[in-house]
N, C-alpha and C positions, 0 to 999 in steps of 0.2 A: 780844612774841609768844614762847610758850616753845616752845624746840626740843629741851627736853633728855628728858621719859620715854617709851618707849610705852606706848601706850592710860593713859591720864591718869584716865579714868573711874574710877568707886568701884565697887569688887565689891558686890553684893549680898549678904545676909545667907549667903544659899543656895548663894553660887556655889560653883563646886568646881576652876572652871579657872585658879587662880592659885598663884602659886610661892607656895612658905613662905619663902623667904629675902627677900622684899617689904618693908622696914618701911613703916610705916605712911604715908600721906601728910604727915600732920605734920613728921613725923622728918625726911623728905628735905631739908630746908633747915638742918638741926642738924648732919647729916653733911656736907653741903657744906662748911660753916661751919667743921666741927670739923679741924683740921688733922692730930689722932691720926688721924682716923677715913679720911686719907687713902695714909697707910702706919702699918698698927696691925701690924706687924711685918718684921722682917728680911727683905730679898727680894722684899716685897710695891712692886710700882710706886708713886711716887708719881705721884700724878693734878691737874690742873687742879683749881679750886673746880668749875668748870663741867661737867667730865668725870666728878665723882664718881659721880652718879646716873645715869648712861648705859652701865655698865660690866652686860655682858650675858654670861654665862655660855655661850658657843660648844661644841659639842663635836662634833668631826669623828675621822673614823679618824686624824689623829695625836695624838689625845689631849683633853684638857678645856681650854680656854683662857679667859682672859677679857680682853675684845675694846672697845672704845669704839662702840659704832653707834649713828648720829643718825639718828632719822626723819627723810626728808623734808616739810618745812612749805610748800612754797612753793606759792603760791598756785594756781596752774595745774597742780597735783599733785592727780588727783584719785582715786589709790587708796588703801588703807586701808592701817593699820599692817601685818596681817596679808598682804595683796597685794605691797604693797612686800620684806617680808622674802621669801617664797616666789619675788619676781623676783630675788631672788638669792641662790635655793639653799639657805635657811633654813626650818626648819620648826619653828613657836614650839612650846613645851612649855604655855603656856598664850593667851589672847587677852583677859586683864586683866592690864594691867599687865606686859607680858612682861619675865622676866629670864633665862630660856632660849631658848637655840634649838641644834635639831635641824641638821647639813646632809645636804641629799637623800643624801648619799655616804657618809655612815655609815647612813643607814636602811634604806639597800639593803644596806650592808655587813653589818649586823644582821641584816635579813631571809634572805639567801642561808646563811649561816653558822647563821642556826636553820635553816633548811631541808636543807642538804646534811649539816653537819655535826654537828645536832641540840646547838647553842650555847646554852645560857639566859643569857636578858639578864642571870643574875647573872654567869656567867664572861664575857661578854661586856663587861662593865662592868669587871670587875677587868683585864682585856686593857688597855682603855682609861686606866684608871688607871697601869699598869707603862709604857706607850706614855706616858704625862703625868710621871710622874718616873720613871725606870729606879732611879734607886737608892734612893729613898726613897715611893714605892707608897703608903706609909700614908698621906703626906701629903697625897693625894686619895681621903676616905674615899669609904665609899660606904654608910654609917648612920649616920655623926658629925653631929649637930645642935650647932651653936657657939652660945652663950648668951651670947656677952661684954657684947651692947648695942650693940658697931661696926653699923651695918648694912651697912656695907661689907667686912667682915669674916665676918661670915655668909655674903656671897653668896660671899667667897670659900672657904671651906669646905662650903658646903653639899652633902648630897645629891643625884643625880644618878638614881640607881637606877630610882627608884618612873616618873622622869620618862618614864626610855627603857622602859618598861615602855609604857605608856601611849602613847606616842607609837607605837614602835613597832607597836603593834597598827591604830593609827588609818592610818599609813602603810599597811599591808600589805591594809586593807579599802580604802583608794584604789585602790592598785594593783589591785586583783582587778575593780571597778568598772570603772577604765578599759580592762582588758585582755577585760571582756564587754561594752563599747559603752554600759557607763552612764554618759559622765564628761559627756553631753551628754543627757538624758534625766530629765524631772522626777520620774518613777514611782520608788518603791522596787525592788528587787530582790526577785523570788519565793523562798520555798523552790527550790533548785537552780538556782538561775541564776547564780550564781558559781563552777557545779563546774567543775572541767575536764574534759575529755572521757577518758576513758580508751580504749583499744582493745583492753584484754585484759581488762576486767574482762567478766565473760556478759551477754550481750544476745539477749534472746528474739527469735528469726526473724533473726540477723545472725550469732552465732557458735555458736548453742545448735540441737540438734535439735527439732524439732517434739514430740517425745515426750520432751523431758526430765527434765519433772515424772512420767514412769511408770520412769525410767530407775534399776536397782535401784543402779547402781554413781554415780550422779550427785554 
């Protein structure tokens, strides 16, 4: 029984929800195998044979990490890869073949910081990077694609950017769902049923005069 990847399935020609840092299904047993490919540089962990393929790309408010997480296999388990992560605080960046994940405490962290502090996921990201090495930043790019052929090696440099992009946006449409009573509700949301209520903005027969479309100074 293998316990080592999530969602194992083969992406579809079309799909679009999967990491680039992935190699290929083939590969995965070549990098196990390959004992460069398990410290392909200085500083890099070395890893189990068994560990190599389960090394998943973490990124929380203190930084980018990368983590060993084993799905749960056991028999009497009966939720999915994607269920299981979100039971603890994980929000995958894709649901083929996941090698990221999101935790809830940075998408919030994301979210309020665009919101209050009007943050783009780009600075938002480099933040994250300085918090992952203080003294050397570059060394979690945040546009560098690694070409070496390690696949283990890729995931460790890879891209992070486009993801919290992405993610973040999917988070913040939950969140607005849940907080207007859709998180339980099969129907789509209308035009305007995710606004929030304002009380100052004008509202005819609530804070507007009767006559305020004749009203010259309006």
């Amino acid at each position: 029984m293998n316990t080592g990847i999530w969602n194992q399935e083969t992406a579809a020609e079309d799909e679009d929800w999967i990491d680039d840092d992935m190699p290929p299904a083939g590969e995965l047993h070549n990098i196990t195998e390959d004992s460069d490919a398990l410290h392909p540089e200085p500083g890099a962990p070395i890893l189990s044979p068994e560990d190599a393929g389960q090394v998943v790309t973490v990124v929380d408010t203190s930084g980018v990490h990368q983590l060993v997480i084993r799905p749960c296999r056991c028999w009497d388990n009966k939720d999915s890869d994607d269920i299981q992560l979100l039971k603890m605080g994980l929000f995958p960046a894709s649901f083929t073949r996941v090698r990221t994940v999101f935790t809830l405490r940075v998408l919030d962290a994301y979210r309020l910081d665009n919101l209050v502090c009007n943050t783009t996921a780009y600075q938002f990201y480099k933040r994250l990077r300085r918090l992952t090495s203080p003294a050397f930043p570059h060394t979690v790019p945040v546009s560098y694609h690694n070409t070496s052929g390690f696949g283990f090696l890729t995931s460790w440099l890879q891209n992070r950017y486009r993801e919290l992009m992405r993610v973040g946006r999917q988070w913040r449409n939950l969140k607005y769902r849940k907080w207007h009573g859709f998180g339980h509700m099969d129907r789509e949301p209308r035009p305007g049923e995710l606004a929030l209520f304002c009380a100052a903005c004008p509202q005819p027969g609530i804070n507007l005069p009767e006559n305020w479309k004749d009203d010259p100074d309006q």
